[in-house]
C-alpha positions as a LaTeX table, in Angstrom:
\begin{tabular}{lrrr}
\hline
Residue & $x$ (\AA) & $y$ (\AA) & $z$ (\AA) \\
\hline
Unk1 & 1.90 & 12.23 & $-1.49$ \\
Unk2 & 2.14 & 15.87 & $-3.34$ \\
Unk3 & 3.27 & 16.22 & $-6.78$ \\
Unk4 & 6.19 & 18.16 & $-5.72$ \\
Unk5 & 7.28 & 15.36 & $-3.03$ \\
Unk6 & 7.22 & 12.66 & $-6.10$ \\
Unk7 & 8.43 & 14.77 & $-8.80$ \\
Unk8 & 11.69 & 14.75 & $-6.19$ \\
Unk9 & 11.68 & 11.13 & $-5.28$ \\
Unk10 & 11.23 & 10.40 & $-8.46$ \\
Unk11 & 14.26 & 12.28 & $-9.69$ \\
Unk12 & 16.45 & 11.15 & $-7.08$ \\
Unk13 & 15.58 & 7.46 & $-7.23$ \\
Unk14 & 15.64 & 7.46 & $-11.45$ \\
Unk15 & 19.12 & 5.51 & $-12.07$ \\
Unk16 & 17.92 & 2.71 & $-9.83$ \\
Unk17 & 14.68 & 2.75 & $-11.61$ \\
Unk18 & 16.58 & 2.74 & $-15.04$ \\
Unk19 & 18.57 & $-0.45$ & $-13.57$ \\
Unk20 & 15.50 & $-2.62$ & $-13.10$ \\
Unk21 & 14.45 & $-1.47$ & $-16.18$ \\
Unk22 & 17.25 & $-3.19$ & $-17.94$ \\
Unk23 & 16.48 & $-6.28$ & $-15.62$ \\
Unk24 & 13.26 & $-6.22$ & $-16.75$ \\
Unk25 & 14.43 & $-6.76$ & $-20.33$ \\
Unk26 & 16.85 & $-9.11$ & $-19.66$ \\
Unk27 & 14.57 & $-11.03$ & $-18.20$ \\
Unk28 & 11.59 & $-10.76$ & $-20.45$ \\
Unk29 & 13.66 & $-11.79$ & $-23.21$ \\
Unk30 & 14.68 & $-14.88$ & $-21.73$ \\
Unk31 & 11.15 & $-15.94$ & $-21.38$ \\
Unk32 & 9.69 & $-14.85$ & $-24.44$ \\
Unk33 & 12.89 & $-17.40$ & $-25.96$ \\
Unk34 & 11.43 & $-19.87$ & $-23.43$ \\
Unk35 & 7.77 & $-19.82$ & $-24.80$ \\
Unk36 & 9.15 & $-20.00$ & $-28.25$ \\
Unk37 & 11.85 & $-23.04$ & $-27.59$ \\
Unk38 & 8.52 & $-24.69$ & $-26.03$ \\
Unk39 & 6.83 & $-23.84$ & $-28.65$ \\
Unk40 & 3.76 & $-22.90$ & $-27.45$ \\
Unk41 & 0.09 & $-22.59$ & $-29.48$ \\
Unk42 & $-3.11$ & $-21.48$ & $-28.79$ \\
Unk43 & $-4.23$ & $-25.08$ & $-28.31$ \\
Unk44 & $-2.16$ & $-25.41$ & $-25.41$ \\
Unk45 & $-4.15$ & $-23.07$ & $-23.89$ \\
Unk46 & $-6.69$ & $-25.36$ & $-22.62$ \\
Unk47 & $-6.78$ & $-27.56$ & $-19.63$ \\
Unk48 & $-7.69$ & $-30.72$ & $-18.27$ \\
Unk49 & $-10.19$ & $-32.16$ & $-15.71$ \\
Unk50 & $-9.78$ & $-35.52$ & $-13.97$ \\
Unk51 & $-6.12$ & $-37.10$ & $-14.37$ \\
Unk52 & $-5.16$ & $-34.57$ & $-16.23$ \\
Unk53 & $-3.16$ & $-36.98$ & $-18.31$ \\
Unk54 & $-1.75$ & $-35.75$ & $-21.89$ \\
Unk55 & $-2.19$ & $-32.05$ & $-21.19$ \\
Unk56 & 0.40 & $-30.18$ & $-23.51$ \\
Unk57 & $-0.15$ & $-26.65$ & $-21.33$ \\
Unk58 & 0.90 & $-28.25$ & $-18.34$ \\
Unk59 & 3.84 & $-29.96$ & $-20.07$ \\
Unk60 & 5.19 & $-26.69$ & $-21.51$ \\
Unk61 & 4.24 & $-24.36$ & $-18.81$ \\
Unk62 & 6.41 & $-26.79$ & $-16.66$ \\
Unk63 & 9.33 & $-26.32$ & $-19.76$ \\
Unk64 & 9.12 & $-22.53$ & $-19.87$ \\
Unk65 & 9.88 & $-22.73$ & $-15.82$ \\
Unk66 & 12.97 & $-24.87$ & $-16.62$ \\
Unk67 & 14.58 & $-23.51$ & $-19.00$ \\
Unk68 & 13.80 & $-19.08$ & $-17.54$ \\
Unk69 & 15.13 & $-20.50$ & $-14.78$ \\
Unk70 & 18.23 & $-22.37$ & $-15.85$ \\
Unk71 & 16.93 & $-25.71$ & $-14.44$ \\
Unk72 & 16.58 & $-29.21$ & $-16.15$ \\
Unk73 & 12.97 & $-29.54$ & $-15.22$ \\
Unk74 & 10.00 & $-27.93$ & $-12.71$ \\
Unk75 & 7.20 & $-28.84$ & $-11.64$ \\
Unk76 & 3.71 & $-26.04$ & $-11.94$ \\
Unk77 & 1.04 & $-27.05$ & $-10.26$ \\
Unk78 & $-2.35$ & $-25.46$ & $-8.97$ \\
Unk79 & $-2.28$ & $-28.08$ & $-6.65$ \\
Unk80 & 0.69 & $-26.85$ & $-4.16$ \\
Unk81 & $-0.90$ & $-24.48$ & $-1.57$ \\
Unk82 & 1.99 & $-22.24$ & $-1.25$ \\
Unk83 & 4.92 & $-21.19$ & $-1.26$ \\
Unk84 & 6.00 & $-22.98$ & 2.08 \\
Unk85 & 4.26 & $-26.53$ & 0.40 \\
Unk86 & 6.54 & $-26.12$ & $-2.29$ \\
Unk87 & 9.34 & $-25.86$ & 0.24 \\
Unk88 & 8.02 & $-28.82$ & 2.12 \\
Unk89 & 7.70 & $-30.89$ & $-0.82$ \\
Unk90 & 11.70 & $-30.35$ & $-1.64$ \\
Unk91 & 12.91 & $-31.01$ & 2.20 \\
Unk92 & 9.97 & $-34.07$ & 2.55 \\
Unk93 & 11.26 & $-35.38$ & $-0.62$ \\
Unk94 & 15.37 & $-35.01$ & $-0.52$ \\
Unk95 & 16.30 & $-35.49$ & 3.27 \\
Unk96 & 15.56 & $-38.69$ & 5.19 \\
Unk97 & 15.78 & $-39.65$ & 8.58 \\
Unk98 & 19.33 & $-39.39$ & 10.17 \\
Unk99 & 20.23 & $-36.66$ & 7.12 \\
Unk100 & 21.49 & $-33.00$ & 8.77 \\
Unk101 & 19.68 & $-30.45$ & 7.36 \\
Unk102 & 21.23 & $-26.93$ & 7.32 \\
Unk103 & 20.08 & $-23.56$ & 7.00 \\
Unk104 & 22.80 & $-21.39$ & 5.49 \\
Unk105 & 20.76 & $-18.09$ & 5.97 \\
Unk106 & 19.79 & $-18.26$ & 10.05 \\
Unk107 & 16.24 & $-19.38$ & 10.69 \\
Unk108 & 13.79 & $-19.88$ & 8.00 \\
Unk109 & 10.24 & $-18.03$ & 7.88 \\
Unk110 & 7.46 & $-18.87$ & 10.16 \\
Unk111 & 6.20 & $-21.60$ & 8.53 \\
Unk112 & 8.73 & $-23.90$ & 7.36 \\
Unk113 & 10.33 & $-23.21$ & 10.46 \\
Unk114 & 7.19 & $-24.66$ & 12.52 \\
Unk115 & 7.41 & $-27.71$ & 9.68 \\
Unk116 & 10.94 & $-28.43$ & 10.40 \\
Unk117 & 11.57 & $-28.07$ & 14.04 \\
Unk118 & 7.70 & $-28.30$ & 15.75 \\
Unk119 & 6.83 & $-30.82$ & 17.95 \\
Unk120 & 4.03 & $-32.17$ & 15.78 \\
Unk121 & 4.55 & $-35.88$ & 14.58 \\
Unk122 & 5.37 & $-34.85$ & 10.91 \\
Unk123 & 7.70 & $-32.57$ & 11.48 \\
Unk124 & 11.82 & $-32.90$ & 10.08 \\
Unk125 & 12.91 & $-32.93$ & 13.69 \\
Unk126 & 10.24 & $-35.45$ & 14.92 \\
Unk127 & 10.75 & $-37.73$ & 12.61 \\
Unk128 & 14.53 & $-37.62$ & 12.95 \\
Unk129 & 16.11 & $-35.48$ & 10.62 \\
Unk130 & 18.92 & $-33.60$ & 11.49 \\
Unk131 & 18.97 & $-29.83$ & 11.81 \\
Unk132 & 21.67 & $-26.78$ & 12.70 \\
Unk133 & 21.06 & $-23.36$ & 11.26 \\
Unk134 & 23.88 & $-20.35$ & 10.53 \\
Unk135 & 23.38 & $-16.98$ & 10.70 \\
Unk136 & 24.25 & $-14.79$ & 7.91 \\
Unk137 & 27.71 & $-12.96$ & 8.64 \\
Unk138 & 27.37 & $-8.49$ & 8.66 \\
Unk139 & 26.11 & $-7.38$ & 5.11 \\
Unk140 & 24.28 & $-10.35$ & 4.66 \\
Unk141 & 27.02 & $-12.69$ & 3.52 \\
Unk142 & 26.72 & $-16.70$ & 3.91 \\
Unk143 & 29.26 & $-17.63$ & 6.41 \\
Unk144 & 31.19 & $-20.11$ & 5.26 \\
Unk145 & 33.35 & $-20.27$ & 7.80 \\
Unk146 & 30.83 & $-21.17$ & 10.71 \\
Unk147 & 28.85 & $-23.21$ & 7.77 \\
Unk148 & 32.05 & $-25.66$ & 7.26 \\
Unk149 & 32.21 & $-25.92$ & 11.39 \\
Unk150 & 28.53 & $-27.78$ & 11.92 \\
Unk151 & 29.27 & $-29.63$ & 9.26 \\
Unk152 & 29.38 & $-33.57$ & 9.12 \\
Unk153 & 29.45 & $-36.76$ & 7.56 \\
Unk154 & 25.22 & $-37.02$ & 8.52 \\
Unk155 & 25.15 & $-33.08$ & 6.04 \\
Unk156 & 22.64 & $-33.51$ & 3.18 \\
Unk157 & 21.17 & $-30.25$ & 2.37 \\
Unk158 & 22.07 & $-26.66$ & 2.58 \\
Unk159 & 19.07 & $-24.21$ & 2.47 \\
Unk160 & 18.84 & $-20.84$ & 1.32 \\
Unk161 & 16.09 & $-18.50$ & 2.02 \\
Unk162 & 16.75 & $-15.70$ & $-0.49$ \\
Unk163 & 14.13 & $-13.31$ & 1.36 \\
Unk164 & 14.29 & $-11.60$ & 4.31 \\
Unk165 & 11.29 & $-13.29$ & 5.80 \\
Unk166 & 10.22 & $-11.74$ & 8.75 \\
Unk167 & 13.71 & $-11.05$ & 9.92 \\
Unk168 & 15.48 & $-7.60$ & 9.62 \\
Unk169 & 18.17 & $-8.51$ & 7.19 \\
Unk170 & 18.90 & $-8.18$ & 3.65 \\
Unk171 & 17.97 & $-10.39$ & 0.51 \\
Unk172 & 20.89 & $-12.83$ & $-0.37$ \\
Unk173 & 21.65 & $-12.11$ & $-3.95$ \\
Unk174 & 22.45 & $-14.16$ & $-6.61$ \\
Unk175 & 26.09 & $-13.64$ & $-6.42$ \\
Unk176 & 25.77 & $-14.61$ & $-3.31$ \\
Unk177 & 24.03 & $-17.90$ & $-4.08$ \\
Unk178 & 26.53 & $-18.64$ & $-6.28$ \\
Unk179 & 29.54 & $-18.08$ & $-4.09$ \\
Unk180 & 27.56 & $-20.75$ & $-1.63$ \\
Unk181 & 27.84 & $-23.22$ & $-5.01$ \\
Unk182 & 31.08 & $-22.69$ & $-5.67$ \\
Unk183 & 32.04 & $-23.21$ & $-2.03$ \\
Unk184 & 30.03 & $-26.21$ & $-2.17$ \\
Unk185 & 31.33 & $-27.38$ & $-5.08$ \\
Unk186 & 35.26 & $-27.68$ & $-3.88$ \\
Unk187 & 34.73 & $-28.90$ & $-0.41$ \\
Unk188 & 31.31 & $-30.99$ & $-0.38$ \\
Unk189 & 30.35 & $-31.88$ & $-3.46$ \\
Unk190 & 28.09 & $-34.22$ & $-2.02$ \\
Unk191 & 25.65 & $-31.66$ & $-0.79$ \\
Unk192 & 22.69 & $-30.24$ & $-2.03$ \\
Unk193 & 21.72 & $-26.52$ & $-2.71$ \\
Unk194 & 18.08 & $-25.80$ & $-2.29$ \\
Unk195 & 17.18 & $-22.00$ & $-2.18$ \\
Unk196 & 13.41 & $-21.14$ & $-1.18$ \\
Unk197 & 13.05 & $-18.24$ & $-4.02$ \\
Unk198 & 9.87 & $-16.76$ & $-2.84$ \\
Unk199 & 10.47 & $-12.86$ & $-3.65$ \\
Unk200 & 13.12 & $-13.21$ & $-5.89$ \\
Unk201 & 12.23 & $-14.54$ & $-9.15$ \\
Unk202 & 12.89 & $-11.67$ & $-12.16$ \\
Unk203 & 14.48 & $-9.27$ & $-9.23$ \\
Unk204 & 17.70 & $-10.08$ & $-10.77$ \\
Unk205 & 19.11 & $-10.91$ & $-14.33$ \\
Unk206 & 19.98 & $-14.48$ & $-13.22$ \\
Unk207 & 17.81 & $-17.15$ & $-11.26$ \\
Unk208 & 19.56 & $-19.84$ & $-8.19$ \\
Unk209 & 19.98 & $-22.80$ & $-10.52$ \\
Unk210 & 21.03 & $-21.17$ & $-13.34$ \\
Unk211 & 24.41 & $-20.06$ & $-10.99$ \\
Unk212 & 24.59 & $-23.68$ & $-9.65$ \\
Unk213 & 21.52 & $-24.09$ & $-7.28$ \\
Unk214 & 20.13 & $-27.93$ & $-7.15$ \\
Unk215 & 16.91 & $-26.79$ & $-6.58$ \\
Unk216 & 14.51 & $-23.89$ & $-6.11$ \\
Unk217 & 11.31 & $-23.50$ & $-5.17$ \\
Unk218 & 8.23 & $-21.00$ & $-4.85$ \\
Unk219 & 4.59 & $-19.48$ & $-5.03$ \\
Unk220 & 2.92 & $-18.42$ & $-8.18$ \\
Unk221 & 0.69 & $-15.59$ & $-6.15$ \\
Unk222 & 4.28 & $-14.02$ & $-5.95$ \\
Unk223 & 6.48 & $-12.67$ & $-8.54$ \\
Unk224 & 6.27 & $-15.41$ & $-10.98$ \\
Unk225 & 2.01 & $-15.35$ & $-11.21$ \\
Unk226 & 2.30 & $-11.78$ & $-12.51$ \\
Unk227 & $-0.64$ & $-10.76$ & $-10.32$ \\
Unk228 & $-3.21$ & $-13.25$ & $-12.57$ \\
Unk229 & $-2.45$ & $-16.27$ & $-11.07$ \\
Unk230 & $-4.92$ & $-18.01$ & $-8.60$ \\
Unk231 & $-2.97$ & $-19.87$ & $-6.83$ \\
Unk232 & $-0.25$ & $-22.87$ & $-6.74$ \\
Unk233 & 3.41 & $-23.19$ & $-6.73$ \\
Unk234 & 6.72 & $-24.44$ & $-8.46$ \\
Unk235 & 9.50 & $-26.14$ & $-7.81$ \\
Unk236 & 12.49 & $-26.22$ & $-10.67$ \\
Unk237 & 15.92 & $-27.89$ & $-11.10$ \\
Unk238 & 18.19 & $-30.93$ & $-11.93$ \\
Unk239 & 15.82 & $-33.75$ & $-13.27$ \\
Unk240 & 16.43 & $-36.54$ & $-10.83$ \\
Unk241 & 15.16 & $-34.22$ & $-7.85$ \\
Unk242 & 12.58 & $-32.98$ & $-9.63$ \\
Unk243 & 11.19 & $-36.57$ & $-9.78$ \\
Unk244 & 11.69 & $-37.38$ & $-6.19$ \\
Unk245 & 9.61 & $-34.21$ & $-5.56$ \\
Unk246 & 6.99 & $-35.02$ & $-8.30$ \\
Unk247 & 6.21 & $-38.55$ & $-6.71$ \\
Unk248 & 6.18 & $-37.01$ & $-3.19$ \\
Unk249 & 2.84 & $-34.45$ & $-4.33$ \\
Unk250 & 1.14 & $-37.44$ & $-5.93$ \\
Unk251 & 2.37 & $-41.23$ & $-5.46$ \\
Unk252 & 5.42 & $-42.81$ & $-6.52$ \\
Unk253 & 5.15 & $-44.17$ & $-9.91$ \\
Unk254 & 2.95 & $-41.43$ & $-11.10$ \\
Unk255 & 4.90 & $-38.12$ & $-10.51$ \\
Unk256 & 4.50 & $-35.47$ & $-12.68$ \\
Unk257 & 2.43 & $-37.56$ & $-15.52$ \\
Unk258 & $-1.00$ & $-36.71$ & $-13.00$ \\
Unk259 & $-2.42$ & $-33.54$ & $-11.77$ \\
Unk260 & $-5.15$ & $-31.65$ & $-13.99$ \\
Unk261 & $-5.09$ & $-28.25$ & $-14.27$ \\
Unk262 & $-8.54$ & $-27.21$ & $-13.43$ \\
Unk263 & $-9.00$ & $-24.21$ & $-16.52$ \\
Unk264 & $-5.67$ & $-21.90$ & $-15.22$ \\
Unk265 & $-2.90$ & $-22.82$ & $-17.87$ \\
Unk266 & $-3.74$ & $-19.83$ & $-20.24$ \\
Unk267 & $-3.83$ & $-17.85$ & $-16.87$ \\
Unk268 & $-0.61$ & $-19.11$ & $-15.44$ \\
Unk269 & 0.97 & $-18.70$ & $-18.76$ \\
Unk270 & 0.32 & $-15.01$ & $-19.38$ \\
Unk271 & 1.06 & $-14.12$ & $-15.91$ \\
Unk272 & 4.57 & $-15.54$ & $-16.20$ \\
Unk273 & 4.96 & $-13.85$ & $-19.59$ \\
Unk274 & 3.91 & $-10.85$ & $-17.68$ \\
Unk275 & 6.12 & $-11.04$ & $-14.55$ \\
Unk276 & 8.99 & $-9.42$ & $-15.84$ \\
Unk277 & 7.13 & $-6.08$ & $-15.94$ \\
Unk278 & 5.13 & $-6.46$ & $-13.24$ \\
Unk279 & 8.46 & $-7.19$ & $-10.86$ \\
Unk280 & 9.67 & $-4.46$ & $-12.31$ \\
Unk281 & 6.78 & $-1.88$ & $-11.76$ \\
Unk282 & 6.76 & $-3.46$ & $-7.72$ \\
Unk283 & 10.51 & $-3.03$ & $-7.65$ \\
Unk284 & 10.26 & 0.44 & $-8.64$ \\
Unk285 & 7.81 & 1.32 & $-6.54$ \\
Unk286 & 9.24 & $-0.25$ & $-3.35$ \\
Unk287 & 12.36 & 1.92 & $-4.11$ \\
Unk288 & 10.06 & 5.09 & $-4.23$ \\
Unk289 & 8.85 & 3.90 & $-0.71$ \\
Unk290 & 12.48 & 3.33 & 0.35 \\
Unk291 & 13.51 & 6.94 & $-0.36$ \\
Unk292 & 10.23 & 8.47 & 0.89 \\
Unk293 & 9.77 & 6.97 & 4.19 \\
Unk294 & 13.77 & 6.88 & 5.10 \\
Unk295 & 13.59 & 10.73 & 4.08 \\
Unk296 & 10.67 & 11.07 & 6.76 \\
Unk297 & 12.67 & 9.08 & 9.10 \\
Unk298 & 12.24 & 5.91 & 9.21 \\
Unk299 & 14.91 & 2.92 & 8.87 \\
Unk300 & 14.20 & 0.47 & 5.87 \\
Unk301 & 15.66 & $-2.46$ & 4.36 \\
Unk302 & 16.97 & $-1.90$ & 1.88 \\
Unk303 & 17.74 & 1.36 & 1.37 \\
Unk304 & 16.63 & 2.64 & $-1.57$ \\
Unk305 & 20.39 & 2.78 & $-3.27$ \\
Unk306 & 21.29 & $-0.27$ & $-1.43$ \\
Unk307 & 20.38 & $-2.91$ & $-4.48$ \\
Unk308 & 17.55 & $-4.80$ & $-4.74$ \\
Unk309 & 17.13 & $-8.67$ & $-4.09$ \\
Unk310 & 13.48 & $-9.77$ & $-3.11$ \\
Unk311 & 10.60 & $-7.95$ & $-4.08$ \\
Unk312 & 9.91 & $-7.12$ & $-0.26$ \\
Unk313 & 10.67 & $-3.31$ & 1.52 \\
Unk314 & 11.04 & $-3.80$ & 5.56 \\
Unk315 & 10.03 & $-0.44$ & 7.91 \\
Unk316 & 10.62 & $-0.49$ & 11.04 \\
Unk317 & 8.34 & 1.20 & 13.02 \\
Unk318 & 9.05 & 0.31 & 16.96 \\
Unk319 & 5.59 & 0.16 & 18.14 \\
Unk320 & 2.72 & $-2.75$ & 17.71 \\
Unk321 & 0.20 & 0.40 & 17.37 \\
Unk322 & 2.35 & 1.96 & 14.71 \\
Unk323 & 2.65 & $-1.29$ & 12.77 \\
Unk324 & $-0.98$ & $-1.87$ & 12.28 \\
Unk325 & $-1.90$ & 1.76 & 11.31 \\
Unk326 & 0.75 & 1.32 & 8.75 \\
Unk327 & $-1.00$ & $-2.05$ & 7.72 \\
Unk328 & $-4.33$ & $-0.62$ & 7.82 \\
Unk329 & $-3.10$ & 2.14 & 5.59 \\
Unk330 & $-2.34$ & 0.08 & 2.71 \\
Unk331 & $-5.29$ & $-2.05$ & 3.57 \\
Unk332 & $-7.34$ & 1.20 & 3.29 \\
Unk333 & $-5.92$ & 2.44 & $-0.12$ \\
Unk334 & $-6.97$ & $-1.03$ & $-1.66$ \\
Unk335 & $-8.82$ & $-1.49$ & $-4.81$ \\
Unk336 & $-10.92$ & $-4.88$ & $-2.68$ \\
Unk337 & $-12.05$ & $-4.43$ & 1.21 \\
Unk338 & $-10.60$ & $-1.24$ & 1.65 \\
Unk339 & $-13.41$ & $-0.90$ & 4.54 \\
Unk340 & $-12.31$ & $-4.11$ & 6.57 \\
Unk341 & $-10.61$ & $-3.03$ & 10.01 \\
Unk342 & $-7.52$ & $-5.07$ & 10.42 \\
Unk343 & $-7.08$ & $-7.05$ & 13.75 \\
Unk344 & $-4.26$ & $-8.95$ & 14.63 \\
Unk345 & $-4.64$ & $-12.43$ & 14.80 \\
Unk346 & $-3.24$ & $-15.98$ & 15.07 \\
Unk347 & $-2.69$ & $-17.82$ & 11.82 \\
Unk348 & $-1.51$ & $-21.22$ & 11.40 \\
Unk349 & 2.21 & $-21.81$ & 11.55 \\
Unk350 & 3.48 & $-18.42$ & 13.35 \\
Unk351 & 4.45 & $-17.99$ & 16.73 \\
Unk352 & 3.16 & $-14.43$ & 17.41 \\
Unk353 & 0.13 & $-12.72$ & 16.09 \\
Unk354 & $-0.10$ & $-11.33$ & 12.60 \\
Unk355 & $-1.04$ & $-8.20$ & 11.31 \\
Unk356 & $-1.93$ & $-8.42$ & 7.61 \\
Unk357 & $-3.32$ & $-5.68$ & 4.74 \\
Unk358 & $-4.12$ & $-7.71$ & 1.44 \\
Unk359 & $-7.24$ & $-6.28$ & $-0.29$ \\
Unk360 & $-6.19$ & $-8.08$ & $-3.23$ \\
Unk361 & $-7.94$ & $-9.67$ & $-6.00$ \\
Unk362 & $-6.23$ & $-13.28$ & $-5.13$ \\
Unk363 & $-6.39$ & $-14.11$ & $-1.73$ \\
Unk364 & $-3.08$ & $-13.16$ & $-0.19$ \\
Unk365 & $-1.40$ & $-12.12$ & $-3.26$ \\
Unk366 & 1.82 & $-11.16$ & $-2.25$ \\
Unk367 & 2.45 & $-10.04$ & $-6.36$ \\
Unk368 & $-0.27$ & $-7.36$ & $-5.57$ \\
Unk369 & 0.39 & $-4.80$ & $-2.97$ \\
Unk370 & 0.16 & $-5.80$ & 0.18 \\
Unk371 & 1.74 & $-5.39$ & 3.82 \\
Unk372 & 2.15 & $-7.63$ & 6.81 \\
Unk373 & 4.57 & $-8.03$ & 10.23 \\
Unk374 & 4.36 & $-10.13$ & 13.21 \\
Unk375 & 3.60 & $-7.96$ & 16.22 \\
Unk376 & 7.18 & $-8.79$ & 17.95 \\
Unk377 & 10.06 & $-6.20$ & 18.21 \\
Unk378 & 11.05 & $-4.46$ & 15.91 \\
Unk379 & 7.71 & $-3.97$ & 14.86 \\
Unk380 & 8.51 & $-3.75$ & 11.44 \\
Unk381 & 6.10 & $-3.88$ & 8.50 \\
Unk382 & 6.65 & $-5.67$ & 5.48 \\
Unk383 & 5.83 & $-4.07$ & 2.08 \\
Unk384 & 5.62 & $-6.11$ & $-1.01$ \\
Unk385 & 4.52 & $-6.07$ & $-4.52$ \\
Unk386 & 2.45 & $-3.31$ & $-6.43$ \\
Unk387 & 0.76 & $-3.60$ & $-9.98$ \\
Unk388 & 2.60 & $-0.50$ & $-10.19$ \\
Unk389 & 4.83 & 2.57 & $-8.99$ \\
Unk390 & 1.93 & 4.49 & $-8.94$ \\
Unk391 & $-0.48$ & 2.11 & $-6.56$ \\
Unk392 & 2.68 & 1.78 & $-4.15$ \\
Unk393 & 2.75 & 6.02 & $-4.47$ \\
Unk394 & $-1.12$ & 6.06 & $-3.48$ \\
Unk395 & 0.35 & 3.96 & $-0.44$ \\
Unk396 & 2.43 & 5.84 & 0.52 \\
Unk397 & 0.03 & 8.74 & 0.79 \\
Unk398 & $-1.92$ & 7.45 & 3.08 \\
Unk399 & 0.75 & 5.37 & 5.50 \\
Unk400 & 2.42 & 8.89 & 5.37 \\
Unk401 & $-0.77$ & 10.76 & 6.68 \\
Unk402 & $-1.62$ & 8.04 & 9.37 \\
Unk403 & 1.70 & 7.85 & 10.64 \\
Unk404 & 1.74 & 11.79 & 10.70 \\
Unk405 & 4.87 & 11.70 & 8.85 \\
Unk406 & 6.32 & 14.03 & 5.81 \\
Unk407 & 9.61 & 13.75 & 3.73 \\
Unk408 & 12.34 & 16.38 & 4.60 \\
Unk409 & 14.06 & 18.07 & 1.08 \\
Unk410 & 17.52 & 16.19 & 1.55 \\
\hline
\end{tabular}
C-alpha cells in the first residue's frame, strides 16, 4: 500500500484509533491492579511437572483472570485445546439431560455447533439435551422477544457467542450482553448466562461477567495470550460453576487443585499483561483494513466507523477463487511459511471446506495475523489479529495487488 494511500487512511481512521487507545488503557490498568492484588513475584514464575499440586503461578494466573474479568474465579489451563473445549467444558458441565439449551445469538460456530447438535454419541442433542437457537434481530440486537417465546420450564442456559463466527453479522457488544442480563434477571432468574468470548476480550472497556454474565469462556492463542502464548484456554466466573467445570477437565473431587503447567506460567503471564496493547495494535489495524478495502469496494463487517466488538474484520468477496487469493495473500506476507500454497481442505468439525492463511509462530494463532473462510456463499474472508497496524498494512498490500484492487480518494 503507497505512503500516500496510508498517510490518508490513516488520517481518516485516527479518532477511532484514538478510541481504542483509551480502551487500551483502561484495560491495561485493570490488569496491572490485578497482578498487584495477586500479588505476584518472580518465584511464581516457575512451573510444575507431574500433579502440578501447590503451584502459586497457576493459582494467581487463574486470580488475575478473575478479577480483569469481573468474575469470582477462572480456570487457565494449557491443558484445554481450544477455544471450542473451553466452550464444551461449560455446556458438558452446566446442562444435563432433559435441560433446553438456547442460543441467544443464531447458530454457534462450526465446531460447537457439530458438538451440540451432531449425530455422534457425545453430542448435547444425542445424549438428550434440549436445544432451540434465535437469531439476532437487524443491527445485531438479542431478540428478546422471540427469546421469551421458545422458552420453557425444561430452559437452563442461554448462550452468547460474542463473535461473528463464520456468519456475516456483527459482534454483540457488551451493552448488549448486559441488556440480555438484565432481561434475564427480571423474568428468569433461574437461567444461566454463558457468553463464548473468543475475540472479544480487551476489545472493550468492560468484560461479560463483569456486566452480569455467569460465565465466559475462551482461547489463550486469541486476544488474551498476547501473541506468546502456546496454547490452552480459560474459562472465568461465579465460583460454584467454575467448580462444576474444574471437575469436568479432570475428575470430580480433584478440580482445579491438579493440572501442571508444563514451563508456560511466566509465558502466559506476560502475554496477558501484554494483551491490552497487542488488542489494541490488531484493532487498529483491522480498522485500517476496514477503510481501505471498503474504499476499493468491497463490503466489510464492520465498517470501519461502525464500532468495534471482536477482534475479527469480515470481507466479502463473492467468489471461492477470490477468497483463497485473499487467504493466500496474507499467507504470503507472513513472517513463517510464507512459501506454502494454501489448499482448501476438510478439518474436523466444519461442514464445508476451509481455506486458512496462518504463518504464525503458534500454530493457528488467531492473536497473530491471520485469515480464514469456509468456501460457502458469501465467500467471505475472515481477518483477525496483527502484532501490529503496520503487519495488517503489509497485508493489505499484497491482498490489494492480488485482488487487483486500489482505494478511490473519497
Amino acid at each position: 500500500m503507497s505512503p500516500d494511500i496510508y498517510r490518508r487512511a490513516a488520517e481518516r481512521v485516527r479518532s477511532v484509533w484514538e478510541r481504542c487507545e483509551e480502551i487500551e488503557y483502561a484495560n491495561l490498568r485493570r490488569v496491572v491492579r490485578a497482578f498487584q492484588s495477586a500479588g505476584v513475584g518472580s518465584h511464581d514464575l516457575q512451573s510444575s511437572t507431574g500433579y502440578g499440586y501447590g503451584d502459586s503461578g497457576r493459582a494467581k494466573l487463574e486470580e488475575i483472570f478473575a478479577i480483569t474479568f469481573g468474575a469470582e474465579a477462572a480456570l487457565v489451563r494449557p491443558q484445554i485445546a481450544s477455544g471450542t473445549h473451553a466452550l464444551w467444558l461449560c455446556l458438558d458441565a452446566l446442562v444435563s439431560p432433559g435441560d433446553q439449551l438456547v442460543c441467544v445469538t443464531g447458530a454457534p460456530y462450526d465446531t460447537l455447533k457439530a458438538a451440540i447438535t451432531s449425530d455422534n454419541p457425545a453430542s448435547l442433542v444425542s445424549r438428550g439435551v434440549l436445544y432451540a437457537e434465535v437469531p439476532l434481530a437487524p443491527g445485531g440486537k438479542i431478540d428478546l422477544d422471540r427469546l421469551s417465546a421458545v422458552l420453557t420450564p425444561a430452559s437452563r442456559l442461554l448462550f452468547v457467542q460474542r463473535s461473528k463466527g463464520y456468519a456475516w453479522r456483527p459482534a454483540v457488544s457488551v451493552e448488549e450482553i448486559a441488556r440480555l442480563c438484565a432481561w434475564r434477571d427480571r423474568h428468569r432468574p433461574d437461567l444461566l448466562v454463558m457468553v463464548d468470548n473468543c475475540y472479544g476480550e480487551f476489545v472493550e472497556a468492560a468484560e461479560p461477567c463483569s456486566v452480569g454474565a455467569d460465565v465466559a469462556a475462551g482461547s489463550l492463542i486469541k486476544n488474551p495470550g498476547g501473541t506468546l502464548a502456546p496454547g490452552g484456554g480459560y474459562v472465568v466466573g461465579r465460583r460454584r460453576l467454575i467448580e462444576r467445570v474444574a471437575d469436568r477437565m479432570t475428575a470430580p473431587g480433584l478440580g482445579n487443585r491438579v493440572g501442571p503447567s508444563y514451563g508456560v506460567t511466566a509465558t502466559l503471564l506476560q502475554g496477558f499483561f501484554m494483551a491490552p496493547h497487542l488488542v489494541r495494535e490488531a484493532l487498529c489495524g483491522l480498522v485500517l483494513a476496514a477503510y481501505v478495502l471498503e474504499e476499493a469496494g468491497f463490503e466489510v463487517e464492520p465498517r470501519w466507523d461502525d464500532g468495534l466488538h471482536d477482534s475479527v474484520l469480515a470481507v466479502k468477496l463473492g467468489e471461492p477463487e477470490r477468497l483463497i487469493a485473499f487467504c493466500q495473500a496474507v499467507q504470503s506476507g507472513s513472517p513463517v511459511d510464507h512459501y506454502v500454497h494454501l489448499e482448501p481442505g476438510t478439518l474436523p468439525g466444519y461442514t464445508d471446506r476451509v481455506v486458512m492463511a496462518a504463518g504464525t509462530f503458534v500454530q493457528g494463532s488467531s492473536s497473530e495475523l491471520s485469515a480464514d473462510g469456509p468456501l460457502r456463499p458469501p465467500y467471505a474472508a475472515y481477518l483477525q489479529g496483527g502484532i501490529s497496524r503496520q503487519q495488517v498494512r503489509l497485508a493489505l498490500e499484497r491482498i490489494l495487488a492480488v485482488l487487483g484492487a486500489s482505494p478511490q480518494p473519497s
